[in-house]
N, CA, C and O atoms as a MOPAC input file, in Angstrom:
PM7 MOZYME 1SCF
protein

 N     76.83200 1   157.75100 1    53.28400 1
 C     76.79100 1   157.18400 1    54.62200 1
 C     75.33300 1   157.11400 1    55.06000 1
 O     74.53200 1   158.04300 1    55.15900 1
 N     75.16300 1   155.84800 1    55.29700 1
 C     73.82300 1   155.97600 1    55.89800 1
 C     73.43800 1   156.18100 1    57.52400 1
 O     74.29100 1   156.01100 1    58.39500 1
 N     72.14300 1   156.54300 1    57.80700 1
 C     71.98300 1   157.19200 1    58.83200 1
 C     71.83100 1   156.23000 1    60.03700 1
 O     71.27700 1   156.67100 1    61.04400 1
 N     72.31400 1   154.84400 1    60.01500 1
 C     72.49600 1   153.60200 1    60.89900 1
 C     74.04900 1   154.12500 1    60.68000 1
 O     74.40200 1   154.39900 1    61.82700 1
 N     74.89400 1   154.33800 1    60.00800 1
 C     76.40700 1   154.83700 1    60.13100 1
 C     76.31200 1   155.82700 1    61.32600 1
 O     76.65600 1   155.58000 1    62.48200 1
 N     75.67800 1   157.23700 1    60.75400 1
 C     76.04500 1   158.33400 1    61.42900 1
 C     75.67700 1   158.06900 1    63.05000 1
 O     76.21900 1   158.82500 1    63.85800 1
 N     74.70100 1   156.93700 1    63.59500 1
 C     74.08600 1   156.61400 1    64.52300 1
 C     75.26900 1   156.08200 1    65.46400 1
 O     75.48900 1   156.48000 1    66.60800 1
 N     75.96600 1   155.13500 1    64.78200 1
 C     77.01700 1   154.21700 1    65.08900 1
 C     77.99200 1   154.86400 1    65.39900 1
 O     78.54800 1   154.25800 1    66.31500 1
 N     78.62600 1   155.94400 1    65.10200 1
 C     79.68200 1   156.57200 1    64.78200 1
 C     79.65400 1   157.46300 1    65.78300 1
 O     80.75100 1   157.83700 1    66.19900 1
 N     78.76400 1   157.86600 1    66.23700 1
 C     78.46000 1   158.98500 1    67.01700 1
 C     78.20600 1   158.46800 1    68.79000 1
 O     78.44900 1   159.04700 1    69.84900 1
 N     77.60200 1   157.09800 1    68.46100 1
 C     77.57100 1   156.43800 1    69.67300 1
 C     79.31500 1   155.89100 1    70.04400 1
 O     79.75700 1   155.92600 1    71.19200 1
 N     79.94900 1   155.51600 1    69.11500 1
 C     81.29200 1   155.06400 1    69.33400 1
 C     82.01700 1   156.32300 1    69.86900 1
 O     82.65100 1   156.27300 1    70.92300 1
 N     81.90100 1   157.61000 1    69.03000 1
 C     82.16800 1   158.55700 1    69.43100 1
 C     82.23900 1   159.07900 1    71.23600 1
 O     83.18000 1   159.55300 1    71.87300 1
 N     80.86900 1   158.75800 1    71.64300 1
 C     80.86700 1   159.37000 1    72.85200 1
 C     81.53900 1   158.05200 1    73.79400 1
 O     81.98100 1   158.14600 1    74.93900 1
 N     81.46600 1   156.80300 1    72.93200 1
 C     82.11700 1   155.61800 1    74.27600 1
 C     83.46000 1   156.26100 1    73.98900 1
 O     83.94200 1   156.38800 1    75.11500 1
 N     84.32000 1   156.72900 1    73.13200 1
 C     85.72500 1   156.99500 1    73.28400 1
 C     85.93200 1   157.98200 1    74.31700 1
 O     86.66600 1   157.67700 1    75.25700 1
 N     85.28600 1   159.34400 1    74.26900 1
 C     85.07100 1   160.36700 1    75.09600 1
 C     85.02500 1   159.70100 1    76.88100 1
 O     85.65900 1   160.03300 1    77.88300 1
 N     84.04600 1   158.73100 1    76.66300 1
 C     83.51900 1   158.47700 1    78.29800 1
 C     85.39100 1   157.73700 1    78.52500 1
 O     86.06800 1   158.15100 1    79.46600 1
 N     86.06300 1   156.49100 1    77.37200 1
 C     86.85200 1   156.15500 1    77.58800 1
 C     88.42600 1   156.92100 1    78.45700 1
 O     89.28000 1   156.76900 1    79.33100 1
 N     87.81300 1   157.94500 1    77.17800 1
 C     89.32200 1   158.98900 1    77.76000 1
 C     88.58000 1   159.72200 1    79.36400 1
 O     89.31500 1   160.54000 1    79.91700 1
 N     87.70600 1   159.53900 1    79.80200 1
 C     87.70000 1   160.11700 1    81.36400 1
 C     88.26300 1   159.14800 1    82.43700 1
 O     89.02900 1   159.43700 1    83.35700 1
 N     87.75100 1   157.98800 1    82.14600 1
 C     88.24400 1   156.79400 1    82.16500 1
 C     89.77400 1   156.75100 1    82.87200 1
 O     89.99600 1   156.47400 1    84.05100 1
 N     90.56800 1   157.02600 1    82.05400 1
 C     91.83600 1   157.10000 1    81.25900 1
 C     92.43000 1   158.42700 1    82.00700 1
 O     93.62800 1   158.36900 1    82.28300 1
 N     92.06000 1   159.05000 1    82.19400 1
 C     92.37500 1   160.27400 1    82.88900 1
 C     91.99800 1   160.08900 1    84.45100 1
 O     93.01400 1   160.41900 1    85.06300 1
 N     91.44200 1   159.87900 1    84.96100 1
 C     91.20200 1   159.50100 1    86.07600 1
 C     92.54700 1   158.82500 1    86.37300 1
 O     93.46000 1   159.27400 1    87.06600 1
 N     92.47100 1   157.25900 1    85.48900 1
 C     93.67400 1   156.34200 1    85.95500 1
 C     95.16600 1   157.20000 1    86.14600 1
 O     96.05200 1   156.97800 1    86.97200 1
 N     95.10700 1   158.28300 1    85.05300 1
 C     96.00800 1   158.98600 1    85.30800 1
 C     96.63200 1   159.99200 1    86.48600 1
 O     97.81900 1   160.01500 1    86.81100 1
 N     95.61600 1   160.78400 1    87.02900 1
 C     95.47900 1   161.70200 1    88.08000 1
 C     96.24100 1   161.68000 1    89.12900 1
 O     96.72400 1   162.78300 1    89.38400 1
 N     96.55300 1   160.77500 1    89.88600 1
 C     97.84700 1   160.53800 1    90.77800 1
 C     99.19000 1   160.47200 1    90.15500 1
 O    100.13300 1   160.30900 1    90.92900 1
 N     99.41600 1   160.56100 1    88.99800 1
 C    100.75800 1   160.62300 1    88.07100 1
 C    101.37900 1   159.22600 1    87.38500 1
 O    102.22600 1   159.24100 1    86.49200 1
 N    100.80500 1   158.02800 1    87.96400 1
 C    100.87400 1   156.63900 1    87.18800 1
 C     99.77100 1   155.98300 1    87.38100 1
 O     98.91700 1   156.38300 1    88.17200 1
 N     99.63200 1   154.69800 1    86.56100 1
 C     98.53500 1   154.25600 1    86.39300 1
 C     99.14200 1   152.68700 1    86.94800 1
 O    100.11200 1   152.08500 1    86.48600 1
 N     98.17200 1   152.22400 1    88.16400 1
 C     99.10400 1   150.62600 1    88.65800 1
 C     98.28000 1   149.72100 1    87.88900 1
 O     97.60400 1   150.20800 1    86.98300 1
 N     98.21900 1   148.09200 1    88.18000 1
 C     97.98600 1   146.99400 1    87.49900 1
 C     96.15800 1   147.06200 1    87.48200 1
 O     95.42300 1   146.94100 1    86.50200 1
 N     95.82500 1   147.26800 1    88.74400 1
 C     94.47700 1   147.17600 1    88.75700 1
 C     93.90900 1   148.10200 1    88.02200 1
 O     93.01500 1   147.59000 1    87.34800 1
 N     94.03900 1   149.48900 1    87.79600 1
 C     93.54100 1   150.62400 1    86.82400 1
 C     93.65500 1   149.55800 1    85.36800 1
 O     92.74900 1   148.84700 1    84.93400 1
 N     94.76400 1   149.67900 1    84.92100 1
 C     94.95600 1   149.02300 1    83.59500 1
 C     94.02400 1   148.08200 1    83.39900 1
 O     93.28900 1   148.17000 1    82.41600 1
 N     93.88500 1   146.89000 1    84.42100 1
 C     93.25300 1   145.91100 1    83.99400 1
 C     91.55900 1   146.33700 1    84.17800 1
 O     90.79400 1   145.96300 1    83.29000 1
 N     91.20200 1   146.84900 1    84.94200 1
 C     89.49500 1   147.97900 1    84.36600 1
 C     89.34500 1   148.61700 1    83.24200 1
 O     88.28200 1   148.65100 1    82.62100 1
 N     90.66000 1   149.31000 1    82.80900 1
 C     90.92200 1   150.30700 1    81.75200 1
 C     90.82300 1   148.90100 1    80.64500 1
 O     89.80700 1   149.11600 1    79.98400 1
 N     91.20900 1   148.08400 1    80.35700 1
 C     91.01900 1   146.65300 1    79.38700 1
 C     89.71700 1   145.85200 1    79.86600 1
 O     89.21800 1   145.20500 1    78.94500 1
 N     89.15000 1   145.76100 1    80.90800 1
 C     87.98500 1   145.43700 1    80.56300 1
 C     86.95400 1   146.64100 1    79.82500 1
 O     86.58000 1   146.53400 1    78.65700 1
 N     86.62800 1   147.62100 1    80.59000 1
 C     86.21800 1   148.50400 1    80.24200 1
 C     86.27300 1   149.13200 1    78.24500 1
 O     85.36300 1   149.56100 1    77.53600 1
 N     87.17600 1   148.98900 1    78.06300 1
 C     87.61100 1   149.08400 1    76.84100 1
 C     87.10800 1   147.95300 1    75.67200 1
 O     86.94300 1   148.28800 1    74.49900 1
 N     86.93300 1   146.86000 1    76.05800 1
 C     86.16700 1   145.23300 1    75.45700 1
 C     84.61300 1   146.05000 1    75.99100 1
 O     84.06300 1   146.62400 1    75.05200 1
 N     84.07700 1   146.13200 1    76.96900 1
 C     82.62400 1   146.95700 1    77.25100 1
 C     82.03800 1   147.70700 1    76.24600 1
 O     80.91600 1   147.49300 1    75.78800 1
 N     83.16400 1   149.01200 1    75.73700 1
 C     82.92000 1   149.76000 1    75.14700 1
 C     83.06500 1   149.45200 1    73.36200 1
 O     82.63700 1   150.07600 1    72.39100 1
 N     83.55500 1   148.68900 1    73.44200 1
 C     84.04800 1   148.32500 1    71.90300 1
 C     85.19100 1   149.54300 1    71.29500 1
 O     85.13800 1   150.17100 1    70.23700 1
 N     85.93700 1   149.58300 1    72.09800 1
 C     87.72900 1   150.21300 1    71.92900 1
 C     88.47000 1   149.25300 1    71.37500 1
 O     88.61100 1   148.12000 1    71.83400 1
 N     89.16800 1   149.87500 1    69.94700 1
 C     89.85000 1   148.75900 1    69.59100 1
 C     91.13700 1   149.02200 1    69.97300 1
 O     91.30300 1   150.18500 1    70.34200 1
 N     92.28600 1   148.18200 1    70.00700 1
 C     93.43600 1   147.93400 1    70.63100 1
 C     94.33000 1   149.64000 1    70.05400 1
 O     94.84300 1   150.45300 1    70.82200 1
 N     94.25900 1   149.74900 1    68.45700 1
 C     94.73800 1   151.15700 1    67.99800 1
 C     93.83500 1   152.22000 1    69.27200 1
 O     94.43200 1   152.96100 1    70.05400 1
 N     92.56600 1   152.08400 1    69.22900 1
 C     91.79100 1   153.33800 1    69.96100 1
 C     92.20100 1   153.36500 1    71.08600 1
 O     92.46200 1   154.46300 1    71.57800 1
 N     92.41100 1   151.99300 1    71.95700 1
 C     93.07000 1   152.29400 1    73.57200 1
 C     94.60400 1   152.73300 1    73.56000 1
 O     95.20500 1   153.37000 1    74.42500 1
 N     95.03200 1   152.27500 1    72.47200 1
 C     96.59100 1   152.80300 1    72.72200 1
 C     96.58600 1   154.62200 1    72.39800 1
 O     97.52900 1   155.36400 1    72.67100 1
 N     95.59100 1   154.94900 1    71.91400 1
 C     96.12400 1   156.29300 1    71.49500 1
 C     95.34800 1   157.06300 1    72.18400 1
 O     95.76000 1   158.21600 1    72.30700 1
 N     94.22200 1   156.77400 1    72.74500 1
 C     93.92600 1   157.25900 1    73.93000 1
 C     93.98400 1   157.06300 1    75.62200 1
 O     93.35600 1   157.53500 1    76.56900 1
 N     95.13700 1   156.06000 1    75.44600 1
 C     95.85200 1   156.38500 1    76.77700 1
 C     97.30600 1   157.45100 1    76.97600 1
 O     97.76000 1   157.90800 1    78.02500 1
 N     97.80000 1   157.62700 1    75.57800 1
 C     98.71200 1   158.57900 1    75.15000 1
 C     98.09200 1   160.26600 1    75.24700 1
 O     98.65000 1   161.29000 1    75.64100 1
 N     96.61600 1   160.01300 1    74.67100 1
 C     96.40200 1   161.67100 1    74.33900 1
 C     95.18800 1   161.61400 1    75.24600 1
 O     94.26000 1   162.04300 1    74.55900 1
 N     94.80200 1   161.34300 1    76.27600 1
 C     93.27900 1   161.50000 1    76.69700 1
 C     93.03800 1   162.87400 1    76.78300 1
 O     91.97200 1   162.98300 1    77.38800 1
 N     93.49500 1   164.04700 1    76.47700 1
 C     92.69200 1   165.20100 1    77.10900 1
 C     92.59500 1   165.88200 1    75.56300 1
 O     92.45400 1   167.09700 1    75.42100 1
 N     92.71900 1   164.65300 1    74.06600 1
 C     92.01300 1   165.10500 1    72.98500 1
 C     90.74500 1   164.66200 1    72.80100 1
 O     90.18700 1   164.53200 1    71.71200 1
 N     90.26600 1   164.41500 1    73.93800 1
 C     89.09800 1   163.04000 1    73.97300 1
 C     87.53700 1   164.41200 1    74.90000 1
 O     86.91600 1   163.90200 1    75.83200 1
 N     87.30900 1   165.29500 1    74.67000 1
 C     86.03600 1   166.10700 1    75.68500 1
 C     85.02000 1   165.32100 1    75.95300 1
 O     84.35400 1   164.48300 1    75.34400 1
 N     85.05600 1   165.87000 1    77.20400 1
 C     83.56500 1   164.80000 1    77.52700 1
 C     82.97500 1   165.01500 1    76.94800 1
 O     83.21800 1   166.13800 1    76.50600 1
 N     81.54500 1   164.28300 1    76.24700 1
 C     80.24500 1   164.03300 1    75.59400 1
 C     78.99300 1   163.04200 1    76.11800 1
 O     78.59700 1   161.96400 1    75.67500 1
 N     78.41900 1   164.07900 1    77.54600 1
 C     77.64000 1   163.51500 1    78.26900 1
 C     76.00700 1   163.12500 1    77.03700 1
 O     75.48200 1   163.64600 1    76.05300 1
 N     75.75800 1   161.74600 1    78.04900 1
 C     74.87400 1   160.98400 1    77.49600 1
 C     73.49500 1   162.01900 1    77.80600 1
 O     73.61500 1   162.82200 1    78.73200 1
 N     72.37200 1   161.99100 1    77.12900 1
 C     71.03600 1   162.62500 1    77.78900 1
 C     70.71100 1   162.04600 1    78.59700 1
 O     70.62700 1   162.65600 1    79.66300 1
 N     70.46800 1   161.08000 1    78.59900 1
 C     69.70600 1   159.86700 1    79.52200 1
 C     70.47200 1   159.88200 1    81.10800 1
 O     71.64500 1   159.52900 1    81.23300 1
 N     69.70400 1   160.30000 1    82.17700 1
 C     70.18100 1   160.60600 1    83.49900 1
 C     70.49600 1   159.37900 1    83.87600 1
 O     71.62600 1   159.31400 1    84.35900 1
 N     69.84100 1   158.25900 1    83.82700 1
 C     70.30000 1   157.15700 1    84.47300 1
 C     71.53800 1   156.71200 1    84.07500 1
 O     72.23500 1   156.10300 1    84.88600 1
 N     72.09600 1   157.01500 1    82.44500 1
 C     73.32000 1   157.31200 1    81.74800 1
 C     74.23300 1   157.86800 1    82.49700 1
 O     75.18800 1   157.22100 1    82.92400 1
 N     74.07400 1   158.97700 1    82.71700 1
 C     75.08300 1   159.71800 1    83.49200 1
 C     75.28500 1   159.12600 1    84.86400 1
 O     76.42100 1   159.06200 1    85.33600 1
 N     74.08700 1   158.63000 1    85.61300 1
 C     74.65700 1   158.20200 1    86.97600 1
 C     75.40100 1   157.04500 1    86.55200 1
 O     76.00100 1   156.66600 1    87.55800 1
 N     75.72700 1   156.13800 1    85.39500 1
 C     76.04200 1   155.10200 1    85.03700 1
 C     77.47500 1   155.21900 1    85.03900 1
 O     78.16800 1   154.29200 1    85.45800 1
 N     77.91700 1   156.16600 1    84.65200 1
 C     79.09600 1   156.75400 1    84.36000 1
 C     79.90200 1   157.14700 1    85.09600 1
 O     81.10200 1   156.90400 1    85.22500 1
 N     79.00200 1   157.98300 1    85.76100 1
 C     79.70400 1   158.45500 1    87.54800 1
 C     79.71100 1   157.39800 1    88.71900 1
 O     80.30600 1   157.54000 1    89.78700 1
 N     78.96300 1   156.33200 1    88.34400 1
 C     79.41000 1   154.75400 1    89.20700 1
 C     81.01200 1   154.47600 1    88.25900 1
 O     82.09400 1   154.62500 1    88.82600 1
 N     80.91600 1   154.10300 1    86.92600 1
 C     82.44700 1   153.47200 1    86.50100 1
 C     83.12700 1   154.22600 1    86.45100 1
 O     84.18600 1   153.74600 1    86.04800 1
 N     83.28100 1   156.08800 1    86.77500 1
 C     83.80600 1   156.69600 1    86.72000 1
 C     84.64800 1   156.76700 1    88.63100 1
 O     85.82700 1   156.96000 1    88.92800 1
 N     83.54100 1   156.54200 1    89.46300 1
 C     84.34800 1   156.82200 1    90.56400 1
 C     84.54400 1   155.24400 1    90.74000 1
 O     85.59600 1   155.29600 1    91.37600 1
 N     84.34100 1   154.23300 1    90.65500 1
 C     85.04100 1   152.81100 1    90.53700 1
 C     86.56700 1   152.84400 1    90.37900 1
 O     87.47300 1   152.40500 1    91.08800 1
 N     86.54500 1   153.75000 1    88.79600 1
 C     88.05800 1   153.41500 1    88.88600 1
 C     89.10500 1   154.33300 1    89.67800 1
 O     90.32000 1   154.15400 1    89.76200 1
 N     88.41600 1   155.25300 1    90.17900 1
 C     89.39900 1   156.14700 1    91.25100 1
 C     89.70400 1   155.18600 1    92.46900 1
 O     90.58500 1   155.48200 1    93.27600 1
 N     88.89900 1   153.93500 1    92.59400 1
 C     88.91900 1   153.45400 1    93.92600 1
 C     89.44700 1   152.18300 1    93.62800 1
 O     89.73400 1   151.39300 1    94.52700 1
 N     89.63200 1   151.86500 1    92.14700 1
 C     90.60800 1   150.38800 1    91.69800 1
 C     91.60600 1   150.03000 1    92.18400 1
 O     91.89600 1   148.84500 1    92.02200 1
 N     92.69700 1   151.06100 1    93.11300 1
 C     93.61100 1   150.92200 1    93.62700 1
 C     93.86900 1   150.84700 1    94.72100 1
 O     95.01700 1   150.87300 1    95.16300 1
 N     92.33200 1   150.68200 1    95.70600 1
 C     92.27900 1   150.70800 1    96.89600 1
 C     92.33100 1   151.73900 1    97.87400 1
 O     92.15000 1   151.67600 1    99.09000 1
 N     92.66400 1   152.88600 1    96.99000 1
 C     92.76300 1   154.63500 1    97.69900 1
 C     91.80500 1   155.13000 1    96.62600 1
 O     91.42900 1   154.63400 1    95.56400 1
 N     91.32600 1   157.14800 1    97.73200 1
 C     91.02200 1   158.00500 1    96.68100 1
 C     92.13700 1   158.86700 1    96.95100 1
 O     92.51800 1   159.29900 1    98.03900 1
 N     92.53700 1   159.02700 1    95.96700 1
 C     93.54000 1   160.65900 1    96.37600 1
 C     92.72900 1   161.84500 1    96.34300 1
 O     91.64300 1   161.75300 1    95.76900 1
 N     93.22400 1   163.47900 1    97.10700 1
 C     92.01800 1   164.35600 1    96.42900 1
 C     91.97800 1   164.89400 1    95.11800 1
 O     90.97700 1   165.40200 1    94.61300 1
 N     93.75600 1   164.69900 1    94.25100 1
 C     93.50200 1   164.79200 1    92.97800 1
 C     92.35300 1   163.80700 1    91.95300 1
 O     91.82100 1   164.20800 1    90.91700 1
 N     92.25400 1   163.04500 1    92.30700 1
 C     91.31100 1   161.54100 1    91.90300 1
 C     89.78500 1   162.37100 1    92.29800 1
 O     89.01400 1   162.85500 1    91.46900 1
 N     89.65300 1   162.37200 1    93.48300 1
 C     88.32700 1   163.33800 1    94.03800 1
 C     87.78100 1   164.49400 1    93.04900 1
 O     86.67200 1   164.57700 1    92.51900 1
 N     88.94800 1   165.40500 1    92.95600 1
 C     88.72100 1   166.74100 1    92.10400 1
 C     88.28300 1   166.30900 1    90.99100 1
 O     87.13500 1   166.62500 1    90.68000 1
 N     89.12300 1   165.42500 1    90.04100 1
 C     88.80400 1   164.97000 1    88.95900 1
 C     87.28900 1   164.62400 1    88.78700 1
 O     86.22300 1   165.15700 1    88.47900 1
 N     87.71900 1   163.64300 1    89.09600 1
 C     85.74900 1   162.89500 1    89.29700 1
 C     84.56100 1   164.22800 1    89.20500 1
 O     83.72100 1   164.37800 1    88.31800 1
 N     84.83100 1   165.24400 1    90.59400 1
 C     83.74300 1   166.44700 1    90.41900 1
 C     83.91900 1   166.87100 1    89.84300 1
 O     82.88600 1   167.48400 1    89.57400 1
 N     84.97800 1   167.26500 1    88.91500 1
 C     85.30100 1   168.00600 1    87.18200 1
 C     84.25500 1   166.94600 1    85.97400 1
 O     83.46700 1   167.44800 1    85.17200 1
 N     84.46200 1   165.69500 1    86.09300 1
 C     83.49000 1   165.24400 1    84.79600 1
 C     82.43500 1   164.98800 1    85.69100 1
 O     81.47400 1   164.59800 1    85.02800 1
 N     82.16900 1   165.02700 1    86.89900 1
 C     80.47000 1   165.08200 1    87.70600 1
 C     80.05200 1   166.16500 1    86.30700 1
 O     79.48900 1   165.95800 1    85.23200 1
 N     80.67900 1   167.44500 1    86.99400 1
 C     80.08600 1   168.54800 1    86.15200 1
 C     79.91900 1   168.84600 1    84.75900 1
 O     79.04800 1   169.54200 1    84.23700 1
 N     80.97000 1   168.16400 1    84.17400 1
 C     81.05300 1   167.70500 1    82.31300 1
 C     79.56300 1   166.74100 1    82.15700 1
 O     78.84400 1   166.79500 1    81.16000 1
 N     79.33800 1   166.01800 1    83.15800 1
 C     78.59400 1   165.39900 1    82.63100 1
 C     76.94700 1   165.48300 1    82.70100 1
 O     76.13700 1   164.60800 1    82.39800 1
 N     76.75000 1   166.60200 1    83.11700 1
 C     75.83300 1   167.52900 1    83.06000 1
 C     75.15100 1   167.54500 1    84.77600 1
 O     73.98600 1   167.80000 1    85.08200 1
 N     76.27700 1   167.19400 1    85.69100 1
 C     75.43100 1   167.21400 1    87.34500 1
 C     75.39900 1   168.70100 1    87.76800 1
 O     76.40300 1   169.33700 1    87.44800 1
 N     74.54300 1   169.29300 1    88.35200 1
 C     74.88300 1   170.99800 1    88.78800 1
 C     76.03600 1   171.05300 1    89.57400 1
 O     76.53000 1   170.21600 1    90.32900 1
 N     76.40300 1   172.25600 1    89.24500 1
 C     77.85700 1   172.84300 1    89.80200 1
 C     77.87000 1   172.79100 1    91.36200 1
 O     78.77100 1   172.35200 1    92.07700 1
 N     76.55200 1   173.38900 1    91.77300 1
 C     76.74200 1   173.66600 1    93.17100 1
 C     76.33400 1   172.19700 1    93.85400 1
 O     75.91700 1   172.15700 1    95.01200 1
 N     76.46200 1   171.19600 1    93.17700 1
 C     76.07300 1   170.01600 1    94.06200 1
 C     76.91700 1   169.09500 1    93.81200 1
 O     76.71900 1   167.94500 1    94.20600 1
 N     78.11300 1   169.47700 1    93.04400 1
 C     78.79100 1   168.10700 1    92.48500 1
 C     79.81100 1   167.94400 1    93.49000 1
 O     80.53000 1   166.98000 1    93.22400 1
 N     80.18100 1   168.64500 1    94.72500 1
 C     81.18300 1   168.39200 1    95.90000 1
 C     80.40500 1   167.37300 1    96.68600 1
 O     80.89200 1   166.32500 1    97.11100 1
 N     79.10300 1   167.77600 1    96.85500 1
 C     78.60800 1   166.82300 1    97.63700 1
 C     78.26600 1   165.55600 1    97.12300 1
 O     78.27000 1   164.70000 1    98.00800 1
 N     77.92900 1   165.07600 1    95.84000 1
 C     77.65400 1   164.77100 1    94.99800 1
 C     78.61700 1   163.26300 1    94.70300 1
 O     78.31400 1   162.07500 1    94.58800 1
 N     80.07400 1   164.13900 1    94.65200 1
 C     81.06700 1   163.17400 1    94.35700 1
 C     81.62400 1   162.51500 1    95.67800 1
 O     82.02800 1   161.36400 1    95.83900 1
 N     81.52500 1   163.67200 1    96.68100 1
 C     81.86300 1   163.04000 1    97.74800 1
 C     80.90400 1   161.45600 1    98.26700 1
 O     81.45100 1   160.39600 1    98.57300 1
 N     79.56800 1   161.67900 1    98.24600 1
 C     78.70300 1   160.54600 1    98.20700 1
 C     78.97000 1   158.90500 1    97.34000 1
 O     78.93900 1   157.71300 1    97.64400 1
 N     79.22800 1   159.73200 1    96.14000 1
 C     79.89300 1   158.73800 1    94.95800 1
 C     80.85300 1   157.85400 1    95.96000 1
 O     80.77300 1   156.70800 1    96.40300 1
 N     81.82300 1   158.95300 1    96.11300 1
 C     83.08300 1   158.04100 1    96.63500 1
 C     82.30300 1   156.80800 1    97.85600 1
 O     82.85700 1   155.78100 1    98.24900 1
 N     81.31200 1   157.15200 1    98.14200 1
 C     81.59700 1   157.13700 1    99.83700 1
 C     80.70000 1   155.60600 1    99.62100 1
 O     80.84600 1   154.54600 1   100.22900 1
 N     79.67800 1   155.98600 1    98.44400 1
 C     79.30600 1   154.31700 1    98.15000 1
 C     79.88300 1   153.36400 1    97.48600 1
 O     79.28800 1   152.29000 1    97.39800 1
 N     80.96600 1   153.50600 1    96.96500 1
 C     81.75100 1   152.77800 1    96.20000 1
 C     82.84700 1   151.98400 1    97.28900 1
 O     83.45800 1   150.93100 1    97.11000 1
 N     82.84800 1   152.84200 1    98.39700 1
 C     83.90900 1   151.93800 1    99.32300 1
 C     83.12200 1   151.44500 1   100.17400 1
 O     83.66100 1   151.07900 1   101.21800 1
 N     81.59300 1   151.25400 1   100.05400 1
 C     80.82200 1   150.69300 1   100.23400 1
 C     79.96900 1   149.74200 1   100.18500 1
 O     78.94200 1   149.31000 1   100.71000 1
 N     81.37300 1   149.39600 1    98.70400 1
 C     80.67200 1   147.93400 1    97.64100 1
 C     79.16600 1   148.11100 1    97.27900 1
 O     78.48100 1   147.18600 1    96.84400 1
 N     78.67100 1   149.48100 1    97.51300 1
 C     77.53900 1   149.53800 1    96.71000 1
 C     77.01200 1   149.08800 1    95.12800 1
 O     77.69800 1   149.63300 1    94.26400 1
 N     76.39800 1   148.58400 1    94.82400 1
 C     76.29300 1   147.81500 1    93.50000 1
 C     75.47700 1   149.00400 1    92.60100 1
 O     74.89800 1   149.85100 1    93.28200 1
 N     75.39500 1   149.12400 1    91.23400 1
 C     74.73700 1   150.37300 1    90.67000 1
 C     73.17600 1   150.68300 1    90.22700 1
 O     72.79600 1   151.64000 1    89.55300 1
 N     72.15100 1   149.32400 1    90.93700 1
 C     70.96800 1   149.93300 1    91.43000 1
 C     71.30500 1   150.69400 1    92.99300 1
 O     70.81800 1   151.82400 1    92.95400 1
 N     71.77200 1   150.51100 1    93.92600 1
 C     71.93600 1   151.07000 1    95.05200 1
 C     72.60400 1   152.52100 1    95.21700 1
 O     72.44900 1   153.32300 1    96.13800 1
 N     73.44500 1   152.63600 1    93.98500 1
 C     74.52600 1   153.61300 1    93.53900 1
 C     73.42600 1   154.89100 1    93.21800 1
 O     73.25000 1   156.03600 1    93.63600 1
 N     72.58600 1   153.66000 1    91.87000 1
 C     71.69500 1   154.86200 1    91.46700 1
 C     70.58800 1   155.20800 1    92.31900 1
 O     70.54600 1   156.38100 1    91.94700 1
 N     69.73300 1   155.13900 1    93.09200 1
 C     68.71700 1   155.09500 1    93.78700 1
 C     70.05000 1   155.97300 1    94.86600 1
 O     69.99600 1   157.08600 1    94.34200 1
 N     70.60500 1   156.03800 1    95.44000 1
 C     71.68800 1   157.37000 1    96.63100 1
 C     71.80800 1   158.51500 1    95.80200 1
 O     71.46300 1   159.68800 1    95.94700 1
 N     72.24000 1   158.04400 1    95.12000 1
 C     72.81200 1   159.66100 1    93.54300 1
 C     71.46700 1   160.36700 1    93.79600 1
 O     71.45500 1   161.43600 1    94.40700 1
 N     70.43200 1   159.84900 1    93.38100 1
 C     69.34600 1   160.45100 1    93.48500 1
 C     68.51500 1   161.16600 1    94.24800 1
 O     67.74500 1   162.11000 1    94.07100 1
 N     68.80500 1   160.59200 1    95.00800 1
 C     68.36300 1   161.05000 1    96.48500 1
 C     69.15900 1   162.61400 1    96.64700 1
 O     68.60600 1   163.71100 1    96.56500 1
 N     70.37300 1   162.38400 1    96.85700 1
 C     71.44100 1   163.55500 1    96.73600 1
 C     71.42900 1   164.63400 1    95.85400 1
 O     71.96800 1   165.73200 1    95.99500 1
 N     70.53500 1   164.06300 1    94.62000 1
 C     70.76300 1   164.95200 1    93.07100 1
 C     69.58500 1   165.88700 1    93.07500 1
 O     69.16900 1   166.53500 1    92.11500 1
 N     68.96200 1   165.85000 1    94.68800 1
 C     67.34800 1   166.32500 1    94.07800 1
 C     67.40800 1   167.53900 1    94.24000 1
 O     68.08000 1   168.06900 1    95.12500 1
 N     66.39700 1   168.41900 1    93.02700 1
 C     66.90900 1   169.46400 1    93.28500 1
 C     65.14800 1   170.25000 1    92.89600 1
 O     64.98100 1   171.46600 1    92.98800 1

């Protein structure tokens, strides 16, 4: 295997991971409606998920651990499509909320800031904030 493989493999690796948070989120209120799904299928074409990989990780997402990116602007990237899809349905629930500050913190944000943190998330997203605006607030909030 060459080391453009192990590169590839490992990057696919962590898009499945980010997928199944994804995927879990959609889950968190106990069903998943039309609009989740249809993010969860774009999102999935984004990531390069093939039709076997989305079907079996909408079945098993919690064999999927997060595998946060290094790159910070990465992570705020994530925590924009991550709280997006809590809000695909036009609500947040606070199970949806909790969630979100559970992979805030998977994804390497500090513990003691990810309430406030996610709460902000939410609060620009029903804000139609776009994800230079997303990222440039996160930041502001993240300083530590």
């Amino acid at each position: 295997m060459s080391l453009l493989d192990l590169f590839t493999s490992g990057e696919h690796k962590k898009a499945k991971t980010y997928f199944a948070a994804l995927v879990k989120i959609a889950f968190a209120d106990g069903a998943m409606d039309k609009r989740e799904l249809k993010y969860l299928e774009k999102m999935a074409i984004n990531l390069d998920i093939s039709d076997t990989e989305f079907t079996k990780i909408l079945e098993y997402p919690e064999k999927y651990p997060i595998d946060p990116p290094l790159d910070y602007n990465d992570r705020i990237e994530q925590l924009f499509n991550l709280t997006r899809m809590i809000f695909s349905d036009n609500e947040v629930k606070l199970n949806e909320a909790k969630l979100v500050q559970q992979i805030a913190i998977g994804l390497g944000f500090p513990v003691d800031n990810a309430e406030k943190l996610t709460d902000e998330a939410i609060h620009l997203i029903m804000n139609n904030n776009d994800l230079e605006a997303f990222t440039k607030a996160i930041k502001q909030v993240n300083q530590f």
